[in-house]
N, C-alpha and C positions, 0 to 999 in steps of 0.2 A: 504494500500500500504506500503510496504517494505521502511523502511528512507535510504536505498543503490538506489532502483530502482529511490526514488523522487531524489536521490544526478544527479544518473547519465541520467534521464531525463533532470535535469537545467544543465548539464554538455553538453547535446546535445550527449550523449554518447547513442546505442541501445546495448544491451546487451540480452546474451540466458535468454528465460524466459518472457520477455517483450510482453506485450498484442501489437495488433494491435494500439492501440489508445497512448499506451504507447508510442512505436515506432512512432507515426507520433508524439506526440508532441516533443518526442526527435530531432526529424528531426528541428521543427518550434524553437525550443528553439536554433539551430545554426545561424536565419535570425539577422541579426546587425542593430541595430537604422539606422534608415536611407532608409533602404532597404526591399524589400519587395519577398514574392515568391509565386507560386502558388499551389492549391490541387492537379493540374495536376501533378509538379515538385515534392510536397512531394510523388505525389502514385509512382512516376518513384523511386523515391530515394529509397522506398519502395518494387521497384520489383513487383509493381502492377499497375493495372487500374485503381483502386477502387477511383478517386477522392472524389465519392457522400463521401466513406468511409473515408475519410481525414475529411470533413468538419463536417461531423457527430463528428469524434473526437473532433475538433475546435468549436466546437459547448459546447460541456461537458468536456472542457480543467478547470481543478480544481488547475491550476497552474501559471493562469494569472494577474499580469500583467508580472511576472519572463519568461514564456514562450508565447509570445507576439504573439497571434493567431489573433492581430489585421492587422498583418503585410502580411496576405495569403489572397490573391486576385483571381479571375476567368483570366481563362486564358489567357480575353481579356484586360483584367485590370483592368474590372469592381470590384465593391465594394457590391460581393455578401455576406449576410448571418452576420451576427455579433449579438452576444447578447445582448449589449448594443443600438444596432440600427447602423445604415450602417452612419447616420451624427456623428457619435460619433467616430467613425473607419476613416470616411474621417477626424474630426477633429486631430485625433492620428496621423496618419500618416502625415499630413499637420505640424504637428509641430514638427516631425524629419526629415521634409525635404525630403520627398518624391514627387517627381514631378509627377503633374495630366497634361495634356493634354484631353481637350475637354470632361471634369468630368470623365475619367478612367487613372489609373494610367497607365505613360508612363514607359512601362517594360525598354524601349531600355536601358533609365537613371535609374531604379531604381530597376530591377531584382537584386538576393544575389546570392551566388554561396555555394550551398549546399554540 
């Protein structure tokens, strides 16, 4: 990978050229401590459906903890999918303050705005 494409990845910048997987972590690398978004909200951002394809990239994100793919959640607010394990992600998130209701994160309080 190109040291411009990794600048403007952690920059949260998409630019011409950018793979699919690039562009979504560009997208995940805009969510702020605290807050959280979904596969759903990166495919929109995206101009696509492709959630599975979101998570696929957050899956093989080679740029975390700088692009924080712990922070993208299922639509419902559950705490799908994570490499390190899903108690690891509910840990992460619990200590920037993200608020769970009923074990899924409560969007209403803690959705980002992309």
């Amino acid at each position: 990978m190109k040291p411009k494409t990794e600048a403007e990845i952690l920059a949260g910048r998409i630019v011409k050229g950018m793979t699919f997987n690039e562009q979504a972590w560009a997208v995940c690398a805009r969510v702020p401590k605290g807050k959280v978004t979904t596969y759903a909200a990166i495919a929109r951002e995206l101009g696509t459906q492709a959630y599975r394809a979101v998570g696929n990239a957050m899956n093989k994100n080679p740029y975390a903890p700088r692009v924080p793919c712990h922070r993208v959640v299922g639509s419902d607010g559950s705490l799908t999918g994570f490499a390190a394990g899903v108690e690891k992600k509910k840990r992460l998130l619990k200590a920037e303050g993200v608020v769970f209701t009923n074990g899924k994160v409560d969007l209403r309080q803690s959705a980002a705005e992309l």
